[in-house]
C-alpha positions as a Markdown table, in Angstrom:
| # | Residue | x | y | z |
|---|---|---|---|---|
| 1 | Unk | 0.0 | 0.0 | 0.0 |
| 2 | Unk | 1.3 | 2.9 | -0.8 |
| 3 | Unk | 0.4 | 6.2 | 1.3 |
| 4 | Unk | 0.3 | 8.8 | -1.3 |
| 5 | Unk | 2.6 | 11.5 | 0.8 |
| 6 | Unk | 5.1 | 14.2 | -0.4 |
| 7 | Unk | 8.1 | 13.5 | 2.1 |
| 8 | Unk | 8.5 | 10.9 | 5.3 |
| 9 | Unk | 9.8 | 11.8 | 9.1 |
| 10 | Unk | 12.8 | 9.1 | 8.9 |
| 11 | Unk | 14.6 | 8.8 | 11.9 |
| 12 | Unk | 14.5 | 12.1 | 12.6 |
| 13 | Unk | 15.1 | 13.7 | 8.7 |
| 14 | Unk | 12.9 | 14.5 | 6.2 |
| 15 | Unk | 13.4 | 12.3 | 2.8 |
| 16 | Unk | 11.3 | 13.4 | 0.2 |
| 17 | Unk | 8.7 | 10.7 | -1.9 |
| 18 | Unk | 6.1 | 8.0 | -1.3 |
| 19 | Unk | 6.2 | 5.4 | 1.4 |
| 20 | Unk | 5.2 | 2.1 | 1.0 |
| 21 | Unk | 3.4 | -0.5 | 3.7 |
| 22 | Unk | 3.7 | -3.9 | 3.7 |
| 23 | Unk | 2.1 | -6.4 | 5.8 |
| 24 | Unk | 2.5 | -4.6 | 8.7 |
| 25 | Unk | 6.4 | -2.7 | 8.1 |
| 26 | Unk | 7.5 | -0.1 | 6.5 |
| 27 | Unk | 8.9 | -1.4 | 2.8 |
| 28 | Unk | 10.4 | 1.3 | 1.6 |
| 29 | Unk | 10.7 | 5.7 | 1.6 |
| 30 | Unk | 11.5 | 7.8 | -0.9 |
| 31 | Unk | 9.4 | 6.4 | -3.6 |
| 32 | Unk | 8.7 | 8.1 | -7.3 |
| 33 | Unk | 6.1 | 9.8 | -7.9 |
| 34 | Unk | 5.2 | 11.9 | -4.3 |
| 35 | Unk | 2.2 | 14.4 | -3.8 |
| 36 | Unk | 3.8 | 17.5 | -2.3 |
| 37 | Unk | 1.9 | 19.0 | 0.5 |
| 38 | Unk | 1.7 | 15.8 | 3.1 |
| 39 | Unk | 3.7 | 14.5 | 5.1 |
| 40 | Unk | 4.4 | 10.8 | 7.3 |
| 41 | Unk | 5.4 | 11.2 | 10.4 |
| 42 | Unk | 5.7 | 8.5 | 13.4 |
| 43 | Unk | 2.4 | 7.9 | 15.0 |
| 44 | Unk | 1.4 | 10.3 | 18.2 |
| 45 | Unk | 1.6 | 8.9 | 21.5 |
| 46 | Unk | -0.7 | 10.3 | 24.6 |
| 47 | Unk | 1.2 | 9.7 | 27.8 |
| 48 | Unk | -1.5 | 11.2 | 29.7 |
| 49 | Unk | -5.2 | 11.5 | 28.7 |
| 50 | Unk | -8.0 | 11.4 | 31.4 |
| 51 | Unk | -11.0 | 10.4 | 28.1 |
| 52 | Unk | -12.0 | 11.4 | 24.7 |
| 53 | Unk | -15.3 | 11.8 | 22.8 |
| 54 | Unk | -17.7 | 11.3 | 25.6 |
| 55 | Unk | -15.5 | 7.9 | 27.3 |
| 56 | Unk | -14.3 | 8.6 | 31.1 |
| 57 | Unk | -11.4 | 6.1 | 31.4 |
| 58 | Unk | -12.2 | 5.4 | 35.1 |
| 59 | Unk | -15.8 | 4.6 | 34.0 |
| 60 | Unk | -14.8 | 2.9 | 30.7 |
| 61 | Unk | -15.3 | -0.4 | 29.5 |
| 62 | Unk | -14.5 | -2.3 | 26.7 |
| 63 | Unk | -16.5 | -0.6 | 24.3 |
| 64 | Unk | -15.9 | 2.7 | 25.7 |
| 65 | Unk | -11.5 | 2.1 | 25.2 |
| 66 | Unk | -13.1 | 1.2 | 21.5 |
| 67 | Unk | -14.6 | 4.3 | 21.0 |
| 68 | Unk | -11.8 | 6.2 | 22.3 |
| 69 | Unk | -9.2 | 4.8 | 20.3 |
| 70 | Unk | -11.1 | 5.3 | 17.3 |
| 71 | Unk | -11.6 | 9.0 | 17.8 |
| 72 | Unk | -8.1 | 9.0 | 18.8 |
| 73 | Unk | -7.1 | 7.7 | 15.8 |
| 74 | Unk | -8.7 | 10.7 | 13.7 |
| 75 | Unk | -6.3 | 13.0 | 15.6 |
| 76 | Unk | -3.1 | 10.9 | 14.7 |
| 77 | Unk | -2.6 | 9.5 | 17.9 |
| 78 | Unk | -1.7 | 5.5 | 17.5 |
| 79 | Unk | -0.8 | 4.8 | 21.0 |
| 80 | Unk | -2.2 | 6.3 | 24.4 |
| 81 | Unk | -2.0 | 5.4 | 28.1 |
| 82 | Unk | -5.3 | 6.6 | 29.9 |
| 83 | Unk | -5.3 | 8.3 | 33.4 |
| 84 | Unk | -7.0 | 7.1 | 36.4 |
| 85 | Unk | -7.2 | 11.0 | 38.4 |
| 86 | Unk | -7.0 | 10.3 | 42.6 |
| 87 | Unk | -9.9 | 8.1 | 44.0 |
| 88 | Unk | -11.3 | 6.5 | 46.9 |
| 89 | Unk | -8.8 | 3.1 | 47.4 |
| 90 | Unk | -10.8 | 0.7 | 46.9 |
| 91 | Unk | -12.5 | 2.4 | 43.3 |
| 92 | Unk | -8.8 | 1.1 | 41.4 |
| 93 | Unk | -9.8 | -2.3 | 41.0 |
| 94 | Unk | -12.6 | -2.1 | 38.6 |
| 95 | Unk | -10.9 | 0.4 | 36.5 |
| 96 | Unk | -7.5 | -1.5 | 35.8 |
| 97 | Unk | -9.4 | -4.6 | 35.8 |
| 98 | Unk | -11.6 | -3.0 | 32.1 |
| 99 | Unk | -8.0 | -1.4 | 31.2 |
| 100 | Unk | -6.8 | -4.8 | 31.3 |
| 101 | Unk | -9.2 | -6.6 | 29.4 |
| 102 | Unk | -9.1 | -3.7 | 26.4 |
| 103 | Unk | -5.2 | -4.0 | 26.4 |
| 104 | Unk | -5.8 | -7.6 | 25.5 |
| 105 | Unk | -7.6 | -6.8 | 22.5 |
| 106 | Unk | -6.2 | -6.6 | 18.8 |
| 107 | Unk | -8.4 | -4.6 | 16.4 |
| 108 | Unk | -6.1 | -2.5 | 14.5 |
| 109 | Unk | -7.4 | 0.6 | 16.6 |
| 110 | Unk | -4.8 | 2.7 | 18.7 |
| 111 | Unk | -2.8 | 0.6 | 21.4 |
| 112 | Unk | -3.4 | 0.9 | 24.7 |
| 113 | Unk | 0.1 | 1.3 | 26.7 |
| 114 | Unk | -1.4 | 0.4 | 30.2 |
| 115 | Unk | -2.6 | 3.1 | 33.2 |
| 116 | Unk | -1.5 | 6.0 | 34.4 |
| 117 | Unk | -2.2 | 6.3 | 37.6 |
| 118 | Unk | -2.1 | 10.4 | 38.7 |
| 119 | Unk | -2.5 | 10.3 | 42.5 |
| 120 | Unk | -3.6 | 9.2 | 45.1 |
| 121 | Unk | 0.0 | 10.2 | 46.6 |
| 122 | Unk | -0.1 | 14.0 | 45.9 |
| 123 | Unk | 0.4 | 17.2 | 48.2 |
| 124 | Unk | -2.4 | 19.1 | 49.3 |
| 125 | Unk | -1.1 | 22.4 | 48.7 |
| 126 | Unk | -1.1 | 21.7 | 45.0 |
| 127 | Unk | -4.3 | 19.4 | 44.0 |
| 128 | Unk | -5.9 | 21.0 | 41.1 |
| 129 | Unk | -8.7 | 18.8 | 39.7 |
| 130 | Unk | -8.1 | 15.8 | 42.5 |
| 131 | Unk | -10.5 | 16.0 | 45.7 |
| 132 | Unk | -8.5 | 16.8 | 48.6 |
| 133 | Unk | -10.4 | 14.4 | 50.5 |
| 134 | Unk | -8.6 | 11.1 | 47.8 |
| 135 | Unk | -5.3 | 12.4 | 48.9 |
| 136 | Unk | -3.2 | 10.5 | 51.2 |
| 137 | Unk | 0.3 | 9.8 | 51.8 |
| 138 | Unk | 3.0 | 7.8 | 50.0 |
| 139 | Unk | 2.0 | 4.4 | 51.2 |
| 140 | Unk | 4.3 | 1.6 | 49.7 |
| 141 | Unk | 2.4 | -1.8 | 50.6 |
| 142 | Unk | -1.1 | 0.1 | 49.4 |
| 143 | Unk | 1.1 | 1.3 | 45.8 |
| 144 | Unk | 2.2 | -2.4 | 45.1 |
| 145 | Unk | -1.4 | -3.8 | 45.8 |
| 146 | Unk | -2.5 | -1.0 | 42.8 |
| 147 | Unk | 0.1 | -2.6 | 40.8 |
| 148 | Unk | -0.6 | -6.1 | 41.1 |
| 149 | Unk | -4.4 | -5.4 | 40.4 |
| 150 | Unk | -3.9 | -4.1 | 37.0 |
| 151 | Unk | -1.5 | -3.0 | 33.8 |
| 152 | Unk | 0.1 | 0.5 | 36.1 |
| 153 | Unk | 2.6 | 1.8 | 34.1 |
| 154 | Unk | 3.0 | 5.2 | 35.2 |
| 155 | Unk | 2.3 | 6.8 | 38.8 |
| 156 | Unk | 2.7 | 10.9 | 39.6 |
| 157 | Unk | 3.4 | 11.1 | 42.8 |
| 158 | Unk | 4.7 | 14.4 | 45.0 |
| 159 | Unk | 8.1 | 13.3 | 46.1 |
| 160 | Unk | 8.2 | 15.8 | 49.0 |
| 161 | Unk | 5.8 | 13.5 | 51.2 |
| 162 | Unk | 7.0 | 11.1 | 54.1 |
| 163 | Unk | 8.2 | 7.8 | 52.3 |
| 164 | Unk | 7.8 | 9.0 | 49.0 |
| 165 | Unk | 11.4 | 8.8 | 48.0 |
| 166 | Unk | 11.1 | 5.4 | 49.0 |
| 167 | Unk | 8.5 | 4.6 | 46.7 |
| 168 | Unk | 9.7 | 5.9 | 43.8 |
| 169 | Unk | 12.5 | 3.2 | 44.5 |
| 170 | Unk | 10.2 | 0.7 | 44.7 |
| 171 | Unk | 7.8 | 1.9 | 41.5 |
| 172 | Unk | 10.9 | 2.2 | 39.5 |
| 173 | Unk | 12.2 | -1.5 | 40.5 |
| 174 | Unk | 9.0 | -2.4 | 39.2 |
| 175 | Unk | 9.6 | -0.9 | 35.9 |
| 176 | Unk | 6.5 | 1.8 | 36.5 |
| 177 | Unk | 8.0 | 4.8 | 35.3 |
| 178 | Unk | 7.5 | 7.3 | 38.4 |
| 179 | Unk | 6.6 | 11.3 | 36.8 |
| 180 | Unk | 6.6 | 14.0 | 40.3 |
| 181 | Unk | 3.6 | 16.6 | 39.5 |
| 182 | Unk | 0.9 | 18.3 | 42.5 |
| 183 | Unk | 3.9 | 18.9 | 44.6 |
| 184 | Unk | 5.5 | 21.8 | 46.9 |
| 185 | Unk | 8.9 | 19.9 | 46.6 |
| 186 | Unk | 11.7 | 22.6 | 46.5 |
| 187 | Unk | 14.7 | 22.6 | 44.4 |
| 188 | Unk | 16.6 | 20.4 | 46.9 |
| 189 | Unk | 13.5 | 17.8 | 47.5 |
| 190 | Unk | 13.5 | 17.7 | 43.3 |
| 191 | Unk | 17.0 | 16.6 | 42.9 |
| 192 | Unk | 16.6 | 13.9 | 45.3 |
| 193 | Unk | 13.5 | 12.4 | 43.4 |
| 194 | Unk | 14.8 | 12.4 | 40.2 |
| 195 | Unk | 18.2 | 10.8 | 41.4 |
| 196 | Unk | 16.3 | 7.8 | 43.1 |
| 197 | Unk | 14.7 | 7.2 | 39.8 |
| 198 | Unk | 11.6 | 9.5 | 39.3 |
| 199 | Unk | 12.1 | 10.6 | 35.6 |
| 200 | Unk | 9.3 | 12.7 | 34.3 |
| 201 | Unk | 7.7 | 15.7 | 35.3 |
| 202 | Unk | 3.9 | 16.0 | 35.3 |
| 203 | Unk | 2.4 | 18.9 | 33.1 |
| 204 | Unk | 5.1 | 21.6 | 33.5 |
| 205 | Unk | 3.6 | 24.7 | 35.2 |
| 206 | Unk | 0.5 | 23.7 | 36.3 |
| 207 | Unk | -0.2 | 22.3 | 39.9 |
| 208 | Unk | 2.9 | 22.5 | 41.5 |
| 209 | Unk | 5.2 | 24.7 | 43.3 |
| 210 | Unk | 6.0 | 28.0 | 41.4 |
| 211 | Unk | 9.7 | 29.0 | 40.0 |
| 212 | Unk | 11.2 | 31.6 | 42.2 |
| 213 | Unk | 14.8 | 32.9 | 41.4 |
| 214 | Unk | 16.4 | 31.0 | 44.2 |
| 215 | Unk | 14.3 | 28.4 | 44.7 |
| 216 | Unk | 13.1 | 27.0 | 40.9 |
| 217 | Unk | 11.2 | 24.4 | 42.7 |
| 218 | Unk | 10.7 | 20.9 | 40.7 |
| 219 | Unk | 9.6 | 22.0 | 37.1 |
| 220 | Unk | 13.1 | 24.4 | 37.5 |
| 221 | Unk | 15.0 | 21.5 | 38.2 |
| 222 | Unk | 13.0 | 19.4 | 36.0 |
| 223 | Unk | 14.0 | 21.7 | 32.8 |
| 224 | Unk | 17.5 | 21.1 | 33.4 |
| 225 | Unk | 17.8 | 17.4 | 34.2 |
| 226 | Unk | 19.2 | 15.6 | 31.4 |
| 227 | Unk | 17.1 | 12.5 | 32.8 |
| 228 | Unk | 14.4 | 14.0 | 32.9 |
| 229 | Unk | 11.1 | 14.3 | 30.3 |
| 230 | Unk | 9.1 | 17.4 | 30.7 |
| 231 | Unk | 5.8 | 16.9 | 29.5 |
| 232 | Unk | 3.1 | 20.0 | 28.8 |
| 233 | Unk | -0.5 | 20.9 | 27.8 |
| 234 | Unk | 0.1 | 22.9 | 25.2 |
| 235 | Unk | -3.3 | 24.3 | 24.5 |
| 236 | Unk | -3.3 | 27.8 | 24.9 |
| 237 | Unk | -5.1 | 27.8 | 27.9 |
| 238 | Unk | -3.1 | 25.7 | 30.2 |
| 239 | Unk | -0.1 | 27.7 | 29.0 |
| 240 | Unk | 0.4 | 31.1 | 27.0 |
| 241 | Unk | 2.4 | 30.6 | 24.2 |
| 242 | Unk | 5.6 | 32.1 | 25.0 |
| 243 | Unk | 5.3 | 29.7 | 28.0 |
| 244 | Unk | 5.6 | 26.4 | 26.0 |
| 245 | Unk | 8.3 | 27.7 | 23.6 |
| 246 | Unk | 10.7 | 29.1 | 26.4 |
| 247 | Unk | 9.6 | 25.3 | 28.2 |
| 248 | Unk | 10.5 | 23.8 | 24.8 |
| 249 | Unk | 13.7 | 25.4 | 24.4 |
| 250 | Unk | 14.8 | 24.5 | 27.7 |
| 251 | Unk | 14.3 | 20.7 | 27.3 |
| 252 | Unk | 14.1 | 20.6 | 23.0 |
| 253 | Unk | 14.4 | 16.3 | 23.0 |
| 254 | Unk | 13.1 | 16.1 | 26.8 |
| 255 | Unk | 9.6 | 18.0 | 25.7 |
| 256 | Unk | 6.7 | 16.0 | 25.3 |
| 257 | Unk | 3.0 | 16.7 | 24.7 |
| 258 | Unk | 0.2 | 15.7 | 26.7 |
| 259 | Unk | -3.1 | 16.3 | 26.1 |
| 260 | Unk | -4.7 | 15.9 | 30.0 |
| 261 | Unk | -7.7 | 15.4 | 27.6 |
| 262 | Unk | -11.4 | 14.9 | 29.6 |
| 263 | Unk | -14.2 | 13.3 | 28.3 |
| 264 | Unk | -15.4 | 16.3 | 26.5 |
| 265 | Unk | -12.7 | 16.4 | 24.0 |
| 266 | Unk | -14.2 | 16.2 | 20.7 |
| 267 | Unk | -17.4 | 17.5 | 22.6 |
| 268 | Unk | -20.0 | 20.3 | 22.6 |
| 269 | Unk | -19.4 | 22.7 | 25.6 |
| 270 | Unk | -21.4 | 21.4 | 28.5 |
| 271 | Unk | -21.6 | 19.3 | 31.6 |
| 272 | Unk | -19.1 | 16.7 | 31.9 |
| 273 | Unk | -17.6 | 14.3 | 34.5 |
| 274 | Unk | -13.8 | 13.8 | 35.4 |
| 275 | Unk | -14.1 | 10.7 | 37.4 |
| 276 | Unk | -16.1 | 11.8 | 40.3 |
| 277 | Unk | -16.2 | 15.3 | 39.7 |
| 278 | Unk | -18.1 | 17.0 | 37.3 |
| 279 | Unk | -17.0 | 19.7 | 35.6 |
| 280 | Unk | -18.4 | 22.4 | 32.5 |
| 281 | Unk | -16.5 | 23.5 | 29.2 |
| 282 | Unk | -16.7 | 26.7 | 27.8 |
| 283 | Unk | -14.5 | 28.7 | 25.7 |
| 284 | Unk | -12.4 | 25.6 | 25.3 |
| 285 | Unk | -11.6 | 25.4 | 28.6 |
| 286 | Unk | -12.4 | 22.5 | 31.4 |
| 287 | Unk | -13.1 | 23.3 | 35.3 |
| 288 | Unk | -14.5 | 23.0 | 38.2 |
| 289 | Unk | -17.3 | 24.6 | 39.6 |
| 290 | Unk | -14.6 | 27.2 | 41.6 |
| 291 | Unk | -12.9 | 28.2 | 38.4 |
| 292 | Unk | -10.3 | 25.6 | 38.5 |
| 293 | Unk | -8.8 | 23.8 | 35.5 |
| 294 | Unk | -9.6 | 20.3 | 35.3 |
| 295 | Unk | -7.7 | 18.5 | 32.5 |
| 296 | Unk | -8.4 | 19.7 | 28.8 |
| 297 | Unk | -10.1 | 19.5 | 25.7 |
| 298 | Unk | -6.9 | 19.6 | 23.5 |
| 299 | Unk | -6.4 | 16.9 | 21.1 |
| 300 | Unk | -2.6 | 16.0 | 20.5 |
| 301 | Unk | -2.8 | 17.0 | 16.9 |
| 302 | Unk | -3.4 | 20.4 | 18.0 |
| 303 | Unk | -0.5 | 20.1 | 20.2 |
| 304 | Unk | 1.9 | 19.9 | 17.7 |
| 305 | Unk | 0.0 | 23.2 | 15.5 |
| 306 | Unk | 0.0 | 24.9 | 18.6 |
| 307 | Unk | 3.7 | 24.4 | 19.3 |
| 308 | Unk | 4.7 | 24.9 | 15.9 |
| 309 | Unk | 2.6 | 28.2 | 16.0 |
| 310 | Unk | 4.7 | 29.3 | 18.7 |
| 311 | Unk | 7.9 | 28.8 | 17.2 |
| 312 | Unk | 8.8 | 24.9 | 17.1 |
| 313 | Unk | 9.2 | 23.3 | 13.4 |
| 314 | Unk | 7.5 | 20.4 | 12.5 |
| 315 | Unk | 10.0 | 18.5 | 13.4 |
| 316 | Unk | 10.6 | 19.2 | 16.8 |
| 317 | Unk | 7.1 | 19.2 | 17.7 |
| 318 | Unk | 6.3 | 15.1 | 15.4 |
| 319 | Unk | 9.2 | 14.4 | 18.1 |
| 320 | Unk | 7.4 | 15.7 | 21.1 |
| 321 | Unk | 3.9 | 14.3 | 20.1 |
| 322 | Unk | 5.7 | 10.9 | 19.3 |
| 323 | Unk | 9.2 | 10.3 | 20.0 |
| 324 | Unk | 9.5 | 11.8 | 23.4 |
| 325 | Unk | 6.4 | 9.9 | 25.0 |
| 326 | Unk | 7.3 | 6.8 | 23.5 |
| 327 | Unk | 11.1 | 6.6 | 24.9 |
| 328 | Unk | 9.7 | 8.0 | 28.2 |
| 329 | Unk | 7.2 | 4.9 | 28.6 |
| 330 | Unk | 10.1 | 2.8 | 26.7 |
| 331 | Unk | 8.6 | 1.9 | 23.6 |
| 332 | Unk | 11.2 | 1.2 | 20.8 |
| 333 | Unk | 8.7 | 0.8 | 18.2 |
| 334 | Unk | 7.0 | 3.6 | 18.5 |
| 335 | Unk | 7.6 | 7.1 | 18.1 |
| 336 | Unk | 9.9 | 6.2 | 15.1 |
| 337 | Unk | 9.7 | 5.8 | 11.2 |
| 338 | Unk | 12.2 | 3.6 | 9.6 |
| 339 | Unk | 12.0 | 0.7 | 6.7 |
| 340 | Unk | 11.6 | -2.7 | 8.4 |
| 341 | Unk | 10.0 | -1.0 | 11.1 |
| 342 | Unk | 6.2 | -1.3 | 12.7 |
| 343 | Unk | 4.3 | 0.7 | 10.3 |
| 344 | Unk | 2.7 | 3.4 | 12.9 |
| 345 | Unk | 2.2 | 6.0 | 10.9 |
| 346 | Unk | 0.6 | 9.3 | 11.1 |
| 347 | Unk | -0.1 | 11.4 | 7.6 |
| 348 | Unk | -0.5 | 14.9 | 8.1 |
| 349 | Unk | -1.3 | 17.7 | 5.5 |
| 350 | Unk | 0.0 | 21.1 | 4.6 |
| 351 | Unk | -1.8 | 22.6 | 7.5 |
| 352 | Unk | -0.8 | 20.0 | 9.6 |
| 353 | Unk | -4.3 | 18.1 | 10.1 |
| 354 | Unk | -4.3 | 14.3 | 10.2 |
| 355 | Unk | -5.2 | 12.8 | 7.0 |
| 356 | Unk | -4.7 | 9.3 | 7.8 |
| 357 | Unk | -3.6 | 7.1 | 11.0 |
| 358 | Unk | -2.0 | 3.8 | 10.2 |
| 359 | Unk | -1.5 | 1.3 | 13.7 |
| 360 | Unk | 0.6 | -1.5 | 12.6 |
| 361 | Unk | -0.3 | -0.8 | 8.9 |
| 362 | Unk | -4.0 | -1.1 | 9.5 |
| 363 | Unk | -5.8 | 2.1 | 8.5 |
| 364 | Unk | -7.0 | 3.1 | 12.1 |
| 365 | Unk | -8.7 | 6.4 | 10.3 |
């Protein structure tokens, strides 16, 4: 099959021509005759979406992950891992047990990467969205019963709590990639969490401690730390513009974009739920009933428009929609574009608007 594009994202360079897909793999770039104007670029990857067109992820079931994935595919996304926001303890099971079972299918629709799990061990000082009352502290034997009931694969945690050093350790033994977000750590606390393993920094400049010149707190130190991926919601709400670009400048192959997305992406403004708490949209913007954000509308194919708007080129912001997320949750065959590799393949046009989706050559959208 060929995909009828102008120029492919290979490895991180543009070769001009046609790319052709073969049962599954990528068969060959830089074909003759091309049609100018599109583009193939590695398939997006969501590290961190709450829902989508009308699906809740902590409410979902089998057919709701369906109908998310296929909207997701129509915004170029070919891979996502949903996020559970802070509940009542014993509300996890359920919810990881239906992540589970859709992991387990194979319909050519976006991949599910396993579960984010946002909470419940945040700071109280910082808890946007989550209710205060779901917050407790870092608990370890409670955090490796979550594990063992389902696929977690991600946990944001505030590292400044009692014992929460200590569970990053143990998360990160585990293989669950630990990202530090809702937190008053300082600069100090910071260091110390990302050099016991935590290695991601939940959405950059929202719900955590503020930057001051001598004390940069955890998104300071986080922009900096070569270990360290700092993902955004770039969406012009979450962040102004100049915002994301001096964020992206900072971390250039570190920057990755999340969408936070709610059920109400892809969505008439209205009444919506986040879990437990409900929430309205207006002026493309989700919160709470106190004026509070709570997660997003953005989809991650306006992500990368958005940062490429504010000064990124197309390349840098394929890499932060795809690239970046998919080393972060250490996925090798995603986030890349090469012959004889896993043909997850975003097409985009000369306004950057997705086209096509390809998940492991299937036409996904």
């Amino acid at each position: 099959m060929r995909l009828g594009v102008g120029a492919a994202l290979v490895d991180g360079r543009l070769v001009e021509g046609d790319v052709e897909v073969e049962e599954g793999v990528i068969a060959a770039v830089g074909l003759g005759p091309s049609w100018p104007g599109s583009v193939a670029v590695p398939g997006f990857v969501d590290a961190h979406i709450n829902g989508v067109a009308g699906v809740d992820f902590l409410t979902a079931d089998a057919d709701g992950y369906r109908e998310a994935a296929q909207a997701l595919a129509a915004t170029g996304v070919v891979a996502f891992q949903p996020t559970f926001i802070s509940s009542p303890v014993e509300a996890y099971a359920g919810p990881l047990a239906a992540a589970a079972e859709a992991m387990a299918g194979d319909d050519g629709l976006p991949r599910i990467l396993g579960v984010h799990l946002e909470g419940p061990f945040l700071s109280p000082e910082w808890p946007g969205a989550h209710d205060p009352s779901h917050l407790i502290e870092p608990d370890l034997a409670l955090a490796d019963e979550l594990c063992d009931l389902g696929p977690v694969t991600t946990v944001t945690l505030a590292p400044e709590l009692p014992g929460a050093l200590q569970l990053i350790e143990q998360l990160a033994a585990r293989g669950v990639v630990v990202a530090c977000g809702h937190s008053d750590a300082d600069a100090k606390q910071a260091r110390k969490a990302f050099s016991r393993g935590a290695t991601a920094m939940t959405h950059l400049h929202n719900a955590h401690r503020r930057w001051a010149p001598r004390d940069p707190g955890i998104g300071g130190v986080a922009l900096i730390d070569p270990g360290v991926t700092v993902q955004m919601i770039v969406d012009g709400v979450h962040q102004a513009p100049e915002t994301a670009r001096g964020a992206h400048l900072a971390a250039r192959g570190r920057f990755c974009l999340v969408t936070d997305a709610v059920e109400a992406a892809l969505q008439k403004p209205g009444a919506y739920m986040m879990g437990d708490r409900q929430i309205t949209v207006k002026n493309g913007a989700a919160r709470l009933a106190d004026g509070r954000l709570a997660g997003s509308v953005l989809t991650m194919d306006q992500g990368v428009r958005n940062l490429v708007a504010g000064g990124a080129t197309v390349l840098e912001a394929v890499h932060a929609a795809s690239t970046a997320p998919a080393r972060l949750l250490g996925h090798d065959d995603l986030g890349v574009l090469r012959v004889g590799g896993p043909a997850h393949v975003t097409v985009l046009d000369d306004k950057l608007k997705v086209v096509r989706t390809l998940v492991g050559g299937a036409v996904a959208a």
